[in-house]
PDB file with SEQRES, HELIX, SHEET and CRYST1 records, atoms N, CA, C and O in Angstrom:
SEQRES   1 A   45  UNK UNK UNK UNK UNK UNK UNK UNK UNK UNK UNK UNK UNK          
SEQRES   2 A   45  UNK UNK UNK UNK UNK UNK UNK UNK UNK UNK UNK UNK UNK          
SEQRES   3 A   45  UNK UNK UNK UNK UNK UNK UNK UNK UNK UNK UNK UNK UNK          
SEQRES   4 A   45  UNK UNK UNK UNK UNK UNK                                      
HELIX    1 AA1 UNK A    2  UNK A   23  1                                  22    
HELIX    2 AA2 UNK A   26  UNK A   40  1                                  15    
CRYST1    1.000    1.000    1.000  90.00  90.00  90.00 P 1           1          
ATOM      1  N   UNK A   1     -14.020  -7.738 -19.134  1.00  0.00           N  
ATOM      2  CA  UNK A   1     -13.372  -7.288 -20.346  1.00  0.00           C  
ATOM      3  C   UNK A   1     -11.876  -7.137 -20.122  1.00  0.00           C  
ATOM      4  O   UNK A   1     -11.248  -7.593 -21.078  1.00  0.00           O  
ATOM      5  N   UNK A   2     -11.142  -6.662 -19.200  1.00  0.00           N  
ATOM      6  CA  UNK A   2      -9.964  -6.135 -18.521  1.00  0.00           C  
ATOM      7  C   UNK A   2      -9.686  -7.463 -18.838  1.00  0.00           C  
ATOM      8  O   UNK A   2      -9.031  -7.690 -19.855  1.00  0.00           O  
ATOM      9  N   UNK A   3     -10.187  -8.635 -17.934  1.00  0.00           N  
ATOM     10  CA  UNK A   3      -9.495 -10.427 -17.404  1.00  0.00           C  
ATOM     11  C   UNK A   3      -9.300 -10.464 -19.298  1.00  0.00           C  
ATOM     12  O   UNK A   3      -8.215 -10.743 -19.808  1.00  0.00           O  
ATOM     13  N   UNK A   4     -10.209 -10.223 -19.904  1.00  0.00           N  
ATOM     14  CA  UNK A   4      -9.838 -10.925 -21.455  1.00  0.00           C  
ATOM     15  C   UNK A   4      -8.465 -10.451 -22.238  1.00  0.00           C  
ATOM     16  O   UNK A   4      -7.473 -10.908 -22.806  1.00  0.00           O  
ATOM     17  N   UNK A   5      -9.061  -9.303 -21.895  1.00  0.00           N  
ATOM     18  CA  UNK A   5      -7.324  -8.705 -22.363  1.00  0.00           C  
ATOM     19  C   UNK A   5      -5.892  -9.271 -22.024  1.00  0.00           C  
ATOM     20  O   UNK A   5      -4.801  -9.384 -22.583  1.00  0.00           O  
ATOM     21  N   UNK A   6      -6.411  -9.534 -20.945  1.00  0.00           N  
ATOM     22  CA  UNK A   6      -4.816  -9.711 -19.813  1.00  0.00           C  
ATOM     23  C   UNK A   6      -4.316 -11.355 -20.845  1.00  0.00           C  
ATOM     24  O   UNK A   6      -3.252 -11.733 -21.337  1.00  0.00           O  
ATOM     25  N   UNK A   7      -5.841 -11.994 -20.783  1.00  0.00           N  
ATOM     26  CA  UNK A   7      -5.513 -13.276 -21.420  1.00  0.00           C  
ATOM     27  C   UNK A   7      -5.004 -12.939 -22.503  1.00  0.00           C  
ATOM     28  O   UNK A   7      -3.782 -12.788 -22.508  1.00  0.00           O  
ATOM     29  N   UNK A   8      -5.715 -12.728 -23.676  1.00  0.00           N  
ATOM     30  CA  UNK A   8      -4.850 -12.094 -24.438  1.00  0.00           C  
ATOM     31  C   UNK A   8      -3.442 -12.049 -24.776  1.00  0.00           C  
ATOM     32  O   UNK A   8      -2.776 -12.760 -25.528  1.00  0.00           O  
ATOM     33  N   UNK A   9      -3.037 -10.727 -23.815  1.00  0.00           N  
ATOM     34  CA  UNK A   9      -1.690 -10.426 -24.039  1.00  0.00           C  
ATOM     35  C   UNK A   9      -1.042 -10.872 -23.476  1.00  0.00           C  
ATOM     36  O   UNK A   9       0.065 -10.387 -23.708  1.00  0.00           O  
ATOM     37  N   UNK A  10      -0.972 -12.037 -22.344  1.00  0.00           N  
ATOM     38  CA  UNK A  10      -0.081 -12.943 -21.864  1.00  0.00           C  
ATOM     39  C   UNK A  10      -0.134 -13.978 -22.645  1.00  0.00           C  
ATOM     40  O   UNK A  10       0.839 -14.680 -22.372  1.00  0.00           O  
ATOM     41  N   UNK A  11      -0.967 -14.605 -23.755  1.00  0.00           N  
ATOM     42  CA  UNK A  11      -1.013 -15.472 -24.234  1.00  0.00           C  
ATOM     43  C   UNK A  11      -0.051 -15.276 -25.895  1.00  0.00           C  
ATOM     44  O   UNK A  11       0.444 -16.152 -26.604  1.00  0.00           O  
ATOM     45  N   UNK A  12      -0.080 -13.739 -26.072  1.00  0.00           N  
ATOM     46  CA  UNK A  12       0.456 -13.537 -27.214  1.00  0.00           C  
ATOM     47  C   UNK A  12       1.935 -13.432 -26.801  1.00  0.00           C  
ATOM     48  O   UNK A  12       2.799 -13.859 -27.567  1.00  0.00           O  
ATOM     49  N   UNK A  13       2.359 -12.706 -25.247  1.00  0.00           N  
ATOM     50  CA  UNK A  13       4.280 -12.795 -24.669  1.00  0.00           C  
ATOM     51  C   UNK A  13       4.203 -14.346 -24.955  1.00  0.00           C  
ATOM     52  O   UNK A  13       4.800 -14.870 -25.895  1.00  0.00           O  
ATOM     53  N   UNK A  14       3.466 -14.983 -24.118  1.00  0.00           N  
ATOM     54  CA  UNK A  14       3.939 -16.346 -24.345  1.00  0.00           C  
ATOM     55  C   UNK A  14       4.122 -17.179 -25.219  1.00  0.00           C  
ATOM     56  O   UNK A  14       4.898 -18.125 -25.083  1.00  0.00           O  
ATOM     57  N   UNK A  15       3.247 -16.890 -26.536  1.00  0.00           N  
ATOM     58  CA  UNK A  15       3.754 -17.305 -28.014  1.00  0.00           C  
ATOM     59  C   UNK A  15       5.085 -16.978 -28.615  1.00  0.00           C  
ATOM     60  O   UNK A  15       5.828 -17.800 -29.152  1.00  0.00           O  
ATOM     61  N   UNK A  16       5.364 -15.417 -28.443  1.00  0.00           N  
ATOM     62  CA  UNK A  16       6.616 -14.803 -28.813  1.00  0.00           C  
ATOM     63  C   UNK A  16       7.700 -15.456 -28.551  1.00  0.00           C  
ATOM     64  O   UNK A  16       8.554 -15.881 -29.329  1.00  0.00           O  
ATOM     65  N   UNK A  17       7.593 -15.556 -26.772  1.00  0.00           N  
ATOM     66  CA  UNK A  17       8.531 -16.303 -26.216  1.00  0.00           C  
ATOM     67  C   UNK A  17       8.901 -17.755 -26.592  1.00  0.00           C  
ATOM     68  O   UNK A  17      10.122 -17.901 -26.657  1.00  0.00           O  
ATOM     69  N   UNK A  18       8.465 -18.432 -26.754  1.00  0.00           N  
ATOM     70  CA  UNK A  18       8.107 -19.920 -27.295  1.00  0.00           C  
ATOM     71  C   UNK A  18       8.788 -19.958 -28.924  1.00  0.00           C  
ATOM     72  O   UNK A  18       9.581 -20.774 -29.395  1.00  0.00           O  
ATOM     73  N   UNK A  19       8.073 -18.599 -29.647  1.00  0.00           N  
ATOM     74  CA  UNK A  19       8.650 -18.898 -30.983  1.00  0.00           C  
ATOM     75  C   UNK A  19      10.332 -18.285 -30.840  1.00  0.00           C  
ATOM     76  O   UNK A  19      11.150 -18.932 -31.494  1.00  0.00           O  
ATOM     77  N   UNK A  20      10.891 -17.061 -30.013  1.00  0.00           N  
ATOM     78  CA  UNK A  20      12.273 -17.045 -29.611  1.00  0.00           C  
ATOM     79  C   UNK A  20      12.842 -18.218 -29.281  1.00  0.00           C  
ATOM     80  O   UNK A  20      13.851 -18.588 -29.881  1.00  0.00           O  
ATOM     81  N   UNK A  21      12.455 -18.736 -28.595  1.00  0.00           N  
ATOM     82  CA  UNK A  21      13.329 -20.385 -27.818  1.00  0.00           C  
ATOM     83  C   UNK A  21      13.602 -21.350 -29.150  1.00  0.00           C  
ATOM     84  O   UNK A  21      14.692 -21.722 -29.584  1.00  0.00           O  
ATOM     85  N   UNK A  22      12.374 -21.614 -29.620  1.00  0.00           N  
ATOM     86  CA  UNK A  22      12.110 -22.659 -30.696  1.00  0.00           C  
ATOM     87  C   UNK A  22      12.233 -22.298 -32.173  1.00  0.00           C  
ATOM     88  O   UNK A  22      12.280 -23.160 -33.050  1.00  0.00           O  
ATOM     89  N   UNK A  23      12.280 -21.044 -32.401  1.00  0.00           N  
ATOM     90  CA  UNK A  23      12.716 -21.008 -33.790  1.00  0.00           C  
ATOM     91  C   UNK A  23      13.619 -19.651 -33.891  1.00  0.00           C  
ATOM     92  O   UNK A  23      14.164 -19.331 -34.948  1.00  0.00           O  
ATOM     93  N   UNK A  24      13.678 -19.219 -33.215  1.00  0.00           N  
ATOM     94  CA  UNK A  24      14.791 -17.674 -32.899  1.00  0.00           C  
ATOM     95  C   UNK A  24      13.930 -16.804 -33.499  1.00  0.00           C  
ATOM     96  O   UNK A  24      14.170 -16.131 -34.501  1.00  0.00           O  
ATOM     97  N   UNK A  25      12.919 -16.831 -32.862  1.00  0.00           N  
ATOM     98  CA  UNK A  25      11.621 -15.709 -33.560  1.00  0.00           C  
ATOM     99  C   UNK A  25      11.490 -15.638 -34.890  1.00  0.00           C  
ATOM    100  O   UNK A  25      11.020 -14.594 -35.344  1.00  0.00           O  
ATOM    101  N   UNK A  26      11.842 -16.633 -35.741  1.00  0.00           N  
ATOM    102  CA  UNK A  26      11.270 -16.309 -36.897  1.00  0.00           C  
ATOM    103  C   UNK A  26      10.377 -15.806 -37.639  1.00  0.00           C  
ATOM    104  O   UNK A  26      10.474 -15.053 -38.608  1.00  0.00           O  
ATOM    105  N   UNK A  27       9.193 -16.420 -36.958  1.00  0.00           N  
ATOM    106  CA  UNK A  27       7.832 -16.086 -37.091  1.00  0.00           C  
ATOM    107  C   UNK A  27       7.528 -14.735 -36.118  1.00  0.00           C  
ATOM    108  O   UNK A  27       6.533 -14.085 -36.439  1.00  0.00           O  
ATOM    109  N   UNK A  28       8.130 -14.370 -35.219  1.00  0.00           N  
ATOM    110  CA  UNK A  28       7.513 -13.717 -34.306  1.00  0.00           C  
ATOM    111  C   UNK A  28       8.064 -12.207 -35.478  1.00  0.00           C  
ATOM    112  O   UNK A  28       7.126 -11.433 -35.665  1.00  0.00           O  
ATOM    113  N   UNK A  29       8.868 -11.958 -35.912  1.00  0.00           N  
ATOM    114  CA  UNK A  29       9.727 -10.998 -36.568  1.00  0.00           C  
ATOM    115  C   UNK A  29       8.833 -11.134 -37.909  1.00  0.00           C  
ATOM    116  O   UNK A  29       8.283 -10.072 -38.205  1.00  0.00           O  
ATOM    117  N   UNK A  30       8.630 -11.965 -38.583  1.00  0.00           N  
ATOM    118  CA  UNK A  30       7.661 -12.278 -39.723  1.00  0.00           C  
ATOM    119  C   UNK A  30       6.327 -11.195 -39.274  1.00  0.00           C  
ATOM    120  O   UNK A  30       6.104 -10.057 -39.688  1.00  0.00           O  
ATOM    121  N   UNK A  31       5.580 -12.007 -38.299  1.00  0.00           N  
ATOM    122  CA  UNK A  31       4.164 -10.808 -37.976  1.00  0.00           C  
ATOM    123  C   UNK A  31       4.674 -10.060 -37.402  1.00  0.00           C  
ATOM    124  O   UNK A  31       4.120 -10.241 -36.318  1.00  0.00           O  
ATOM    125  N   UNK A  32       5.605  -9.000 -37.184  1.00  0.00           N  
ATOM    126  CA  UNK A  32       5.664  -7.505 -36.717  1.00  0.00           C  
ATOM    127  C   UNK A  32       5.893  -6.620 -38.047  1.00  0.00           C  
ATOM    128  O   UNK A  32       5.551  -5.465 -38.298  1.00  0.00           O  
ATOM    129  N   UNK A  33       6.687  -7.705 -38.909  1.00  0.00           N  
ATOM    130  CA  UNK A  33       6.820  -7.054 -40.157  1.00  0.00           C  
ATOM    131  C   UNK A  33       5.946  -6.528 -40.844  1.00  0.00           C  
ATOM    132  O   UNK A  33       5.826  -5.377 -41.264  1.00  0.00           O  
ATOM    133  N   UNK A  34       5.019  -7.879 -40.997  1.00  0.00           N  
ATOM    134  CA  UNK A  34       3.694  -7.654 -41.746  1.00  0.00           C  
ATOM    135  C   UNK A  34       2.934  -6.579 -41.242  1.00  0.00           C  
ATOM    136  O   UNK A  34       2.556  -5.620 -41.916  1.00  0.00           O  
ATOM    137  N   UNK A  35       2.657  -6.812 -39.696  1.00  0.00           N  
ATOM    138  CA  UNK A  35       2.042  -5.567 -39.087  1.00  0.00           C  
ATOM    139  C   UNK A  35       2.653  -4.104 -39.325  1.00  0.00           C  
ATOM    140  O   UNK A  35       1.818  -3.220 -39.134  1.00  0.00           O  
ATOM    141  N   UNK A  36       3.351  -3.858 -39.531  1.00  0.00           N  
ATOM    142  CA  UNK A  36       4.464  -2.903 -39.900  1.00  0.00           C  
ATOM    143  C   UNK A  36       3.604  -2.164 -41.074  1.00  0.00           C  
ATOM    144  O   UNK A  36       3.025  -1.091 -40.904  1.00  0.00           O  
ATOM    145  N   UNK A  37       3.614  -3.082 -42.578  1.00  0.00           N  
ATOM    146  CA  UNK A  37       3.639  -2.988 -43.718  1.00  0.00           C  
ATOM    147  C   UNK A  37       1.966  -2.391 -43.704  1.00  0.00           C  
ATOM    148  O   UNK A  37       1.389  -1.402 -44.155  1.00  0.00           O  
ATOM    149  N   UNK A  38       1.663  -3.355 -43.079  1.00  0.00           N  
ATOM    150  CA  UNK A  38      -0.453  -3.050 -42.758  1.00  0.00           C  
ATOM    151  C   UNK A  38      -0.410  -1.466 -42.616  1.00  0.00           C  
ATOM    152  O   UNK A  38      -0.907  -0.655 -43.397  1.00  0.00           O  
ATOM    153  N   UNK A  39       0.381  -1.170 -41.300  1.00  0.00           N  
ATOM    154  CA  UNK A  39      -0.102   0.398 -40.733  1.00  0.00           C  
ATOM    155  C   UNK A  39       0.844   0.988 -41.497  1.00  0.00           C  
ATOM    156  O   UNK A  39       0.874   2.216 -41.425  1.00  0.00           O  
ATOM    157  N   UNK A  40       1.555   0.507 -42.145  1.00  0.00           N  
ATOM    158  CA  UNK A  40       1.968   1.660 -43.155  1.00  0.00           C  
ATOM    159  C   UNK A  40       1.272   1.978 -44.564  1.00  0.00           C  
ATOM    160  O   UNK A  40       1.463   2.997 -45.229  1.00  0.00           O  
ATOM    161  N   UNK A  41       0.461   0.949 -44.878  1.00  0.00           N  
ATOM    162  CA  UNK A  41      -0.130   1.169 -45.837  1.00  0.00           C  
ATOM    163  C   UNK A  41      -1.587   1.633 -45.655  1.00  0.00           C  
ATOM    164  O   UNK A  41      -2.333   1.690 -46.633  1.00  0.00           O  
ATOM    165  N   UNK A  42      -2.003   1.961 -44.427  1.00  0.00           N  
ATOM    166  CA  UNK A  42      -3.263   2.529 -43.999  1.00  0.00           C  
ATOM    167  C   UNK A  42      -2.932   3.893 -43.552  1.00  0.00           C  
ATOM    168  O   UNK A  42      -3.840   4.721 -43.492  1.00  0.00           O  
ATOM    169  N   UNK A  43      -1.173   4.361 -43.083  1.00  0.00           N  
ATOM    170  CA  UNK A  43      -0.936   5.311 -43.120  1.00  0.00           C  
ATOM    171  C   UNK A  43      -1.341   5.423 -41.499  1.00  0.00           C  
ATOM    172  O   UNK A  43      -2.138   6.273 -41.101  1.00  0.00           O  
ATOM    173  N   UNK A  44      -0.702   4.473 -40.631  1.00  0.00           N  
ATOM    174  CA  UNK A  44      -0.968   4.860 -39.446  1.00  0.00           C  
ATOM    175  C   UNK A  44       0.550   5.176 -38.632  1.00  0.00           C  
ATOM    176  O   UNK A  44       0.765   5.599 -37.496  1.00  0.00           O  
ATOM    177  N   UNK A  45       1.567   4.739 -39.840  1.00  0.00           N  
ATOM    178  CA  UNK A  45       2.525   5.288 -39.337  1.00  0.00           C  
ATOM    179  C   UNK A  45       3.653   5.973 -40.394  1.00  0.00           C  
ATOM    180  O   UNK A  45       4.648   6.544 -39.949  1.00  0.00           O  
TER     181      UNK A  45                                                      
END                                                                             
């Protein structure tokens, strides 16, 4: 379970990273936003 995670979240730095290089995080800033908007509207933050 631990190994899946790790995949996971090295696989999601390494998207981030990729969309910084290649599009200046456009997208990467797009889904934090959204995620943002989610837990704010569930009131988790």
């Amino acid at each position: 379970m631990f190994k899946g995670f790790t995949v996971v979240v090295v696989a999601l730095i390494s998207t981030a990273q990729l969309d910084r290089y290649l599009a200046h995080g456009r997208y990467t800033d797009a889904a934090t936003d959204m995620l943002r908007q989610i837990g704010r509207a569930f009131g988790f933050w």
